[in-house]
N, C-alpha and C positions, 0 to 999 in steps of 0.2 A: 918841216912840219907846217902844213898850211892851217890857220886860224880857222879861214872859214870854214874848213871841213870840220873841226870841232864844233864849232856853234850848229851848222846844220844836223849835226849827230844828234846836239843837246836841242835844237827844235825838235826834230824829228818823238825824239822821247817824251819830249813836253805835249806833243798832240797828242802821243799816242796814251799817254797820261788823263788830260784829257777826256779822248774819246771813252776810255773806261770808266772817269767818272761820268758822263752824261748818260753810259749806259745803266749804271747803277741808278741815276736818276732820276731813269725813264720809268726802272722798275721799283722804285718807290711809289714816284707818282702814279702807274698804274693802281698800286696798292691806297693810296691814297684820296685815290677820284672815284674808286667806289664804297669810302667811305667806312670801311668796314678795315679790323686789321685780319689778318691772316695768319690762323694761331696755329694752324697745320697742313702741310702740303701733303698729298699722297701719290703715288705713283697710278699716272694715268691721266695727272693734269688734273685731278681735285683735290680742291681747297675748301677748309676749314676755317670757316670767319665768324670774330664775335656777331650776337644777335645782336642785331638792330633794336631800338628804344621798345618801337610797340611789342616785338616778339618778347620781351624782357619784361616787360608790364603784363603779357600774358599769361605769362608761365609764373608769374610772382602771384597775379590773381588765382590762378588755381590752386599752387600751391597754400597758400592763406585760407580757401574758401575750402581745403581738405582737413588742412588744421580747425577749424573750426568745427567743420561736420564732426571730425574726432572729438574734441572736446560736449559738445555738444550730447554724442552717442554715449560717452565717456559717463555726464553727468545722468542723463536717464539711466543708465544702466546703477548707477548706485541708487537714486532718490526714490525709480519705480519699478513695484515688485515685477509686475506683468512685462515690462518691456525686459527686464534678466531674464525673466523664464521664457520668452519668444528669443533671446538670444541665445539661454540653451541651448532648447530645442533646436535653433537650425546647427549650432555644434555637433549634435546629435549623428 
């Protein structure tokens, strides 16, 4: 039994070790340099990635600025008679 054949067995597996983490690596850091994570992959090579800060401040403002108008509609609709009865009517 020759030594060194062992050891070049156990390099060999140790690259090849290796080369599969660098590739795992690689495709972190792909994920990672743009910034965004990747919450779903789909068949056809798209990707589903969290929103970015401003897209997320926007959707927050409109959401908020719809809650309001409701509240808002909400209150007229108890306090004034004319604004229930134009919201009947378009029931109607």
């Amino acid at each position: 039994m020759d030594k060194t054949k062992g050891l070049s067995q156990e390099d060999t597996k140790q690259k090849s070790f290796n080369s599969l983490k660098n590739k795992s690596k690689s495709k972190n850091e792909k994920n990672v340099s743009s910034g965004q994570e990747v919450l779903l992959k789909l068949p056809g090579g798209f990707e589903y990635k969290a929103p970015g800060k401003r897209q997320r401040i926007i959707i927050a403002s409109i959401v908020l600025g719809l809650n309001v108008l409701l509240l808002v509609a909400v209150g007229l609709y108890f306090y004034l008679p004319g604004f229930k009865e134009i919201i009947y009517n378009i029931g109607r």
